[in-house]
N, C-alpha and C positions, 0 to 999 in steps of 0.2 A: 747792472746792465742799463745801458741806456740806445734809446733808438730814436733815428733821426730818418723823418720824411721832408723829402721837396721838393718843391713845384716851381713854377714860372719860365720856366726854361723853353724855347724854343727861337723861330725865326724870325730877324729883322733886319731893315737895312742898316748901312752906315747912317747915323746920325740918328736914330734911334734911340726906342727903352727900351727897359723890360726888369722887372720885378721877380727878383726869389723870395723864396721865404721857404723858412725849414722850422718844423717845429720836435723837439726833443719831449721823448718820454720815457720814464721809468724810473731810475734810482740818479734824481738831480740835485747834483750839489751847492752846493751854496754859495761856493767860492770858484766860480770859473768862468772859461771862458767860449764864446760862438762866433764863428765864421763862417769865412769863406773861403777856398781852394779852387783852383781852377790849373788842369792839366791841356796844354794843345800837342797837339797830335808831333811827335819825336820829343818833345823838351818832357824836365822832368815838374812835379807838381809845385805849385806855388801858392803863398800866401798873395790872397786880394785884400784881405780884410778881413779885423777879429773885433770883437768886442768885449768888454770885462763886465761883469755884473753890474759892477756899478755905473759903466758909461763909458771908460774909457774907450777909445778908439785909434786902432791902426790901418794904417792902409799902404798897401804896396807904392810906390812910386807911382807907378804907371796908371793909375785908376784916381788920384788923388784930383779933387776937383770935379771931376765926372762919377763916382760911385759915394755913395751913404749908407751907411749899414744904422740899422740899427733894431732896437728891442722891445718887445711887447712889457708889458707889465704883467710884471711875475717872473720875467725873462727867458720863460721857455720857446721862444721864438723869436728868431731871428731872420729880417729882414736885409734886400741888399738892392737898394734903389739903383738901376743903372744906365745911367743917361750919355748923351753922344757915343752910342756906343762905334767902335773902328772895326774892320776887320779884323786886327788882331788881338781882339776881345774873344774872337772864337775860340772854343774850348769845353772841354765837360768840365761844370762846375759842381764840388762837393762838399756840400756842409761838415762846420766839425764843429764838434764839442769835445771840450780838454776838461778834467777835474781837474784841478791846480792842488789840492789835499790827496790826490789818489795817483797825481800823474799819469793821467790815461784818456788815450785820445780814440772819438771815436766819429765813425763818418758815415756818411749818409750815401748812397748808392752811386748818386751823380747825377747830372743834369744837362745836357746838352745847350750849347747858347750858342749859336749860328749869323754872325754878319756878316750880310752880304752885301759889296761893294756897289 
């Protein structure tokens, strides 16, 4: 079992930040990976950005240049710097953690991120 808290989420303008961060506990692997998700309202959920234990990093198109993800040491948390934000950044965003040895994804409640024009 593994459980995922997050925070940073709320109100800002266009051109704007704002910072999540999620932190994972209980039975963590060694070999995986943390992001970020983010669902808006009719479309379905999408990848913003993941990270690999060791560093790697992906990022959605649309976020590339404007959002930084990244990881504490030890790696149980995970960060997602996010800069000029646009309107269509609005959306619940949800942390995930994947064991990559167990194949199992797991996610975080969600977090609301609101730009307003």
């Amino acid at each position: 079992q593994v459980q995922l808290v997050e925070s940073g989420g709320g109100l800002v303008q266009a051109g704007g930040s704002l910072t999540l961060s999620c932190t994972a506990s209980g039975s963590i692997s060694g070999y995986n990976t943390m992001g970020w998700y983010r669902q808006a309202p009719g479309k379905e959920r999408q990848l913003v950005a993941a990270s690999f234990t060791g560093g790697n990093r992906n990022y959605a198109d649309s976020v590339k240049g404007r959002f930084t993800i990244s990881r504490e040491y030890g790696d149980s948390t995970v960060h997602l710097q996010m800069n000029a934000l646009k309107p269509e950044d609005t959306a619940v965003y949800y942390c995930n953690y994947r064991s990559l040895r167990e194949a199992t994804d797991y996610w975080g409640q969600g977090t609301q991120v609101t730009v307003s024009s």
